[in-house]
N, C-alpha and C positions, 0 to 999 in steps of 0.2 A: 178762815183758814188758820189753821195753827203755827205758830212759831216754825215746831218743825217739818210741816207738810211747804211751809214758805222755803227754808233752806233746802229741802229735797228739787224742787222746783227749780231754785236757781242752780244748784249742783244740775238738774237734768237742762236745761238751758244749756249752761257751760260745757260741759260735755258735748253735747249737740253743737255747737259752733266749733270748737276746737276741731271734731270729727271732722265736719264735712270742708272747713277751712283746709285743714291736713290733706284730707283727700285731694280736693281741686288745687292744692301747691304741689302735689306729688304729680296727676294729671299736664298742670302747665310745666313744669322741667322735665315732664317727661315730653312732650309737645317740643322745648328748645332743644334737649338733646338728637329729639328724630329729626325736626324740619331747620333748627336754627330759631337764633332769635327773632328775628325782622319775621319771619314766617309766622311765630307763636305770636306776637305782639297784637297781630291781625284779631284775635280773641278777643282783648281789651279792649281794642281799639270800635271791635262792631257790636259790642254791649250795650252802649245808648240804642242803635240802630235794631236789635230786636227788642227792648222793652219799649222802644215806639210804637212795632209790630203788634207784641203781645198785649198792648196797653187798645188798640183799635181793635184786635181779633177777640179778646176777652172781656175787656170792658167797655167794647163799644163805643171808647175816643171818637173823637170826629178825625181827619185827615185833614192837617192845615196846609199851609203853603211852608209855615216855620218847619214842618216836621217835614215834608218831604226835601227842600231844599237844603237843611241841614244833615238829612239821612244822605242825599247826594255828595254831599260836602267830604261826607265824613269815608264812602266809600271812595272818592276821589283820591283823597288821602291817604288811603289803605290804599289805593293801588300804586300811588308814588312811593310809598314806603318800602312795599314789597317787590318791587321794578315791575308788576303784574303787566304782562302786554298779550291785545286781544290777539294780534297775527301770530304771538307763539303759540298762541290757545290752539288756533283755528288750525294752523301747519302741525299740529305734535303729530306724530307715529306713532 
């Protein structure tokens, strides 16, 4: 690779990160603006919790007891975060 096909490269890397960074910070404050913070947080917070998912459904992970009992943990948490409660679920109109 040549010098300048190497800086084109990193120029399109760089680009390509700034973009889609940009994107998903516009995305999430647009997310706190509609639902509120503690609501959007919920994003961050289930990010381990699907690339456990994605990591068994695509690459054929095994399913441990660490992955499951830590995936419980962490929705646990997200739901004390967010005051999530199942009998308002269950009662809505």
């Amino acid at each position: 690779m040549t010098p300048a096909g190497f800086v084109r490269l990193l120029l399109l890397a760089a680009l390509s990160a700034a973009l889609s960074y940009g994107v998903a910070y516009l995305i999430y404050f647009r997310l706190i603006t509609d639902f509120g913070a503690a609501s959007a947080l919920t994003v961050t917070l289930l990010i381990p919790v699907f690339a456990a998912l994605w990591g068994v459904w695509i690459l054929n992970e095994p399913i441990t007891w660490a992955i499951v009992s830590g995936g419980a943990l962490v929705l646990a948490g997200t739901a004390l975060a967010t005051g999530f409660s199942w009998k308002a679920l269950v009662h809505r109109k």
